[in-house]
N, C-alpha and C positions, 0 to 999 in steps of 0.2 A: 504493500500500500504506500503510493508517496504522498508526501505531506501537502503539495502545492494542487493533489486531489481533491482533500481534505480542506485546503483553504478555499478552491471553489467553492465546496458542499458548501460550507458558512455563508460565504458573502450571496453568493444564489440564495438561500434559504433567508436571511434580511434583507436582500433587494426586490425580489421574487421576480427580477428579472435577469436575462442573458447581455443584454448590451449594458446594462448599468452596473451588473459586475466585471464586465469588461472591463469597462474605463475603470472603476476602482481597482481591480487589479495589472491594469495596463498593457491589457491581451488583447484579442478578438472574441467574439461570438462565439465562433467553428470551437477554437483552442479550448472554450470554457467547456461547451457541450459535450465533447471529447472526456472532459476531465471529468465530467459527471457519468457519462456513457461506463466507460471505463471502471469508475467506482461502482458503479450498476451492478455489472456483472463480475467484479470480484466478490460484490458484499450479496448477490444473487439474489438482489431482492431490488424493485425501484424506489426512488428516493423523490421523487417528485411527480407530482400530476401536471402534465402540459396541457395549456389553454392558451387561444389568440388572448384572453390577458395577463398572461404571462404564468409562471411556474409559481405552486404551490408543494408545500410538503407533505408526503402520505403519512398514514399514521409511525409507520416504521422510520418514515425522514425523523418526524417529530421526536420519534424515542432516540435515535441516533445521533443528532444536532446538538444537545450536552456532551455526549462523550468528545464529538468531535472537536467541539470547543475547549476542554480540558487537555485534549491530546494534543491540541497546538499550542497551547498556553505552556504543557510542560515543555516541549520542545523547545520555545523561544526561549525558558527561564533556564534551561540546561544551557543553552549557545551560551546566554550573555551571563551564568556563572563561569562558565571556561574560560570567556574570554576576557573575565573582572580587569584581572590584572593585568590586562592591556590597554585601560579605560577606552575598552572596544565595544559597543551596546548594538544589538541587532535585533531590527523588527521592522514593523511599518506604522508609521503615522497618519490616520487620514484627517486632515485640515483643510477647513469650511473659509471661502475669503467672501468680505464683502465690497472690496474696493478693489481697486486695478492692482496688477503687480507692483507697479513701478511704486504707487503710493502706500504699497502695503513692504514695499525692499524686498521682494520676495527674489531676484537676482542676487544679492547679498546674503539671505536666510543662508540660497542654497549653497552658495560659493563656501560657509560658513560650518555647514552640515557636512560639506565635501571633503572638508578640513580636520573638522574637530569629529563629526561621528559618521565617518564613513556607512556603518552600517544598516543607518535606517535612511528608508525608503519613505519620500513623503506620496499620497495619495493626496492630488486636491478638487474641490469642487468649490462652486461658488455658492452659497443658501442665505436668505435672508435671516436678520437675526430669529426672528421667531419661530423658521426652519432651525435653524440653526441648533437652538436651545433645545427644541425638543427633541433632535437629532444625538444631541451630547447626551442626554437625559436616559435616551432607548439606546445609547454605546453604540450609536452606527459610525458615528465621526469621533474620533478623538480631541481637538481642540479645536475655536473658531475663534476668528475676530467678531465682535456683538458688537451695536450701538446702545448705549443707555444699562443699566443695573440689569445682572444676572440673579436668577433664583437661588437662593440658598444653599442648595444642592452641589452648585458650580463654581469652583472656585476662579478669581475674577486677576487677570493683571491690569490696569489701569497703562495702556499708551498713550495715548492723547487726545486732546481736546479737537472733533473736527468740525469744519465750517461748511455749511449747507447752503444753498442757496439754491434760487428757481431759477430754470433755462423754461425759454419758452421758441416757438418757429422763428427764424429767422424774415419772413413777411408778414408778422404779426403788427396790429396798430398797437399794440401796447408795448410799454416802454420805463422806462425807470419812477417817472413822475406817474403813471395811472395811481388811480385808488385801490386798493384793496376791493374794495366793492364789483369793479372791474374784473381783475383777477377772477374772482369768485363765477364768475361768469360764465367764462369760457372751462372747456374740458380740463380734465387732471386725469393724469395717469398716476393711478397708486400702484403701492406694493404687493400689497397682499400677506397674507400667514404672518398676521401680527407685525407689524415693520413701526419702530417710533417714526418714523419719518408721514407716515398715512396718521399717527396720533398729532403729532405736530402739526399738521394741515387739519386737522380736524378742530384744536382746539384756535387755532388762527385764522379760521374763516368761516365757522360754525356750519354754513350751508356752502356748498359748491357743487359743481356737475361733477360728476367721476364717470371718465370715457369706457367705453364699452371695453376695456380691454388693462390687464395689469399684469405687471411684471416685477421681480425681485433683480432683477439682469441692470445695472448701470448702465452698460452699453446698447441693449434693448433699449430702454429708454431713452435715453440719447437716438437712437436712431428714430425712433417713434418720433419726439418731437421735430427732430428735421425734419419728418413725412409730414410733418403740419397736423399731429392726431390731437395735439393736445399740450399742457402745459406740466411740467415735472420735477420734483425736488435732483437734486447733485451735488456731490461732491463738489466746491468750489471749486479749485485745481481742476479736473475733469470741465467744469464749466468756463472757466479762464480759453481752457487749451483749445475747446471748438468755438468759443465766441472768437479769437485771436484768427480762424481760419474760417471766418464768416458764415457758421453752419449755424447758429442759434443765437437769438439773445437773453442776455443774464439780467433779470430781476428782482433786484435784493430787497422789496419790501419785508419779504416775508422770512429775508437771513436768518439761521438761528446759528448755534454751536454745538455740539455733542457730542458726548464721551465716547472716545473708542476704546474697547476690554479687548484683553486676548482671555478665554477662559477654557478652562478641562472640568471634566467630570471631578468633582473632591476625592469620591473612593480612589480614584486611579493616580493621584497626586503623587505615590511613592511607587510608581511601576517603572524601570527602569527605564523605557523610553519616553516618558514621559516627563520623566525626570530632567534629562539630555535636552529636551524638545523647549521645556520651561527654563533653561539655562541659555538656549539659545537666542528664543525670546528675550530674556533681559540685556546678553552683549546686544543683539540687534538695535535695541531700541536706547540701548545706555541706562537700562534703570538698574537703581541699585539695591530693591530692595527683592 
């Protein structure tokens, strides 16, 4: 039986899809199905029900899905005792972004992780925070950058303070001096699955349209408003950079400021890549505590 089997079985079994454990584990489709196929008929019993909406687990998935997750857990915790005394740690990290690489350093992170822990492998995806949290909470992702206070559960690093502000189409009649009332007017693309950025606008303009259509995607967004769908919160910096290349304009009525957290699961604080992951975080970003 190999182990990278086994790490299919899991991630299929909490994605309850083929393409989405793909990208987390950085394969294709064919490669995963293969690796479930294969477990099939060694363990001579099937492990999922397939449907056009995607794989579920039979009852024998369901009783075998503990084992298999303890069986990887010893394996990783065997590697990274051997390899202690190399302050060598091996595993994989999956980390949730909510902003662009560049604004999050994530060319830096890796150049950093390349250096100092060669052995873990990051996984990323992009999730709103409210995806996000509940993602950390059900262990499907390991750390996330959040806007605004995490739950209790989560333990929180504090980055920095980020600056929001509204883009809106580029042939729009509104303009830095409209009213607020104006604003309210015209369409809003929110976020969706809890996002403070849709409470922020909710509590700064009590009533407004919300466009038939929402996205947790930055860049989504941004491309939405050049399509002229609608009016939408952003990253300043991100808003600077396509107003400067004539694709949108920036309306800072409704500016605000807002915390950026990097957070983990608290149980998982002391697991050894975790551990690496949270150090890295703080050279990253210079903090010191």
């Amino acid at each position: 039986m190999e182990f990278y089997h086994l790490r299919s079985f899991v991630v299929i079994a909490k994605t309850g899809n083929l393409t989405a454990a793909a990208k987390q584990l950085c394969t294709t489709p064919p490669a995963i199905s293969a690796h479930i196929k294969s477990l099939e008929e060694e363990l001579k019993t099937p492990l999922f029900n397939r449907s056009s909406k995607g794989m579920s687990l039979t009852d024998k998935g369901k009783l075998l899905l503990p084992k298999a997750e303890k069986t990887l857990d010893s394996a990783i915790d065997m590697v990274n005792l051997a390899v202690e005394n190399q302050s060598e740690i091996i595993g994989e990290f999956n980390l949730s972004m909510n902003q662009s690489t560049n604004q999050l350093q994530l060319p830096t992170l890796l150049n950093n992780i390349n250096e100092n822990c060669q052995g873990i492998h990051l996984n990323i995806e992009s999730f709103s925070t409210g995806a996000a949290i509940q993602a950390l909470i059900n262990n499907t992702i390991d750390g996330a950058y959040i806007y605004d206070d995490a739950p209790d559960e989560l333990f929180s690093i504090f980055i920095k303070h980020q600056k929001i502000t509204t883009i809106a189409p580029i042939d729009t009649t509104l303009n830095k001096d409209s009213l607020i009332t104006e604003l309210a007017q015209d369409a809003w693309i929110t976020m969706g699955k809890y996002c403070p950025f849709d409470e922020r606008l909710k509590s700064s303009l009590k009533q407004f349209n919300i466009a038939n259509l929402q996205t947790s995607s930055d860049d989504t967004r941004l491309q939405l408003v050049k399509a002229s769908q609608g009016l939408s919160f952003l990253e300043l910096e991100e808003a600077q950079d396509a107003e400067q290349l004539k694709q949108v304009k920036i309306l800072p009525q409704l500016d605000f400021e807002i915390p950026l957290y990097f957070v983990i699961n608290y149980h998982k604080k002391e697991e050894p890549v975790i551990k690496a992951m949270l150090q890295e975080i703080k050279i990253l970003w210079s903090l010191k505590y």
